[in-house]
C-alpha positions in Angstrom: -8.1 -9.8 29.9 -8.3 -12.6 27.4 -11.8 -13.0 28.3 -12.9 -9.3 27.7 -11.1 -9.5 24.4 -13.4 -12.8 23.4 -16.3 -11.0 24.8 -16.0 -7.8 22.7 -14.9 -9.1 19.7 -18.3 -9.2 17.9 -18.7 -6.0 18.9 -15.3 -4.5 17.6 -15.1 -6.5 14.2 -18.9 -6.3 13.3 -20.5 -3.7 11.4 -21.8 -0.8 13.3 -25.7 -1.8 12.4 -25.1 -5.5 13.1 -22.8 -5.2 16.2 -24.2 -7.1 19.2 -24.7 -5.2 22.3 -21.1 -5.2 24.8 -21.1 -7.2 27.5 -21.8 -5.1 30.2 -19.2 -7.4 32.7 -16.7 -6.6 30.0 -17.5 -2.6 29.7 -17.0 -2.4 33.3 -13.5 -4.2 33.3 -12.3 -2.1 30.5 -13.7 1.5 32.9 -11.8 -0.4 35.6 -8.8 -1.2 33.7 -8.5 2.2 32.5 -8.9 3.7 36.0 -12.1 5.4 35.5 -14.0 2.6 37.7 -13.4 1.0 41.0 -13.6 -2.1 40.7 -16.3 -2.8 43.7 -18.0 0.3 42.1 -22.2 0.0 42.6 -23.2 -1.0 39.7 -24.9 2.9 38.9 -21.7 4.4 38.8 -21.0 2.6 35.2 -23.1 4.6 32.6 -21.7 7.8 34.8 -18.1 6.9 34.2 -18.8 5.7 30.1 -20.2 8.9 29.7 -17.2 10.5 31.1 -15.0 8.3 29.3 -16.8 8.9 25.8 -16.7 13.0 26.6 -12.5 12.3 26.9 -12.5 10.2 23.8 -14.6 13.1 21.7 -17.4 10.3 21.4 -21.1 11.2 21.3 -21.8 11.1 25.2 -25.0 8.9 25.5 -23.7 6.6 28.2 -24.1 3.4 25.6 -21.2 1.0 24.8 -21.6 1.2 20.9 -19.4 -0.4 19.0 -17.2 2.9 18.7 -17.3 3.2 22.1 -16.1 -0.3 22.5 -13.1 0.5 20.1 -12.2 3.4 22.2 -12.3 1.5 25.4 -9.7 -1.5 24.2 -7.3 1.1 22.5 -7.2 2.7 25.7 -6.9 -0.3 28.0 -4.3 -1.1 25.6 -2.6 2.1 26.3 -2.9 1.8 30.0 -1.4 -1.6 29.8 1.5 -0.2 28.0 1.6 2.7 30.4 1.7 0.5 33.9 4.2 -1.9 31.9 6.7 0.8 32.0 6.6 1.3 35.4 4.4 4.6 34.9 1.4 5.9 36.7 -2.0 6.5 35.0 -3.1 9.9 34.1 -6.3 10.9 35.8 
């Protein structure tokens, strides 16, 4: 997970206007972390699930890993970490 935290972190620290573009690789680990992707998911199925992750999160739903979005997705792969570390299951 090291390597999706190096690869978002120009897009969480920067300014919204100046934030480079997610790493799409990285977006898709986070969906997957956070149970909302299958890992061998086709590749289609990834704007479907952001937009179904930013609708949860009370983001606007345009199926773009902005730098919000971004922030929302790594607080809540945190949070599912944290959740799996104590032995718990993930909420669907």
């Amino acid at each position: 997970m090291q390597a999706v935290g190096a690869a978002l972190a120009g897009a969480v620290s920067a300014p919204e206007a100046a934030a480079p573009p997610a790493d799409p690789r990285a977006v898709r680990a986070l969906l997957a972390e956070i149970g909302l992707l299958h890992p061998r998911a086709p590749e289609s199925d990834v704007p479907l699930e952001l937009c179904r992750f930013q609708a949860r999160a009370g983001l606007t739903v345009d199926g773009i890993a902005g730098p919000r979005t971004v922030r929302a997705l790594v607080q809540a792969a945190r949070e599912a970490r944290h959740i799996r570390s104590l032995g718990l299951p993930l909420a669907a």
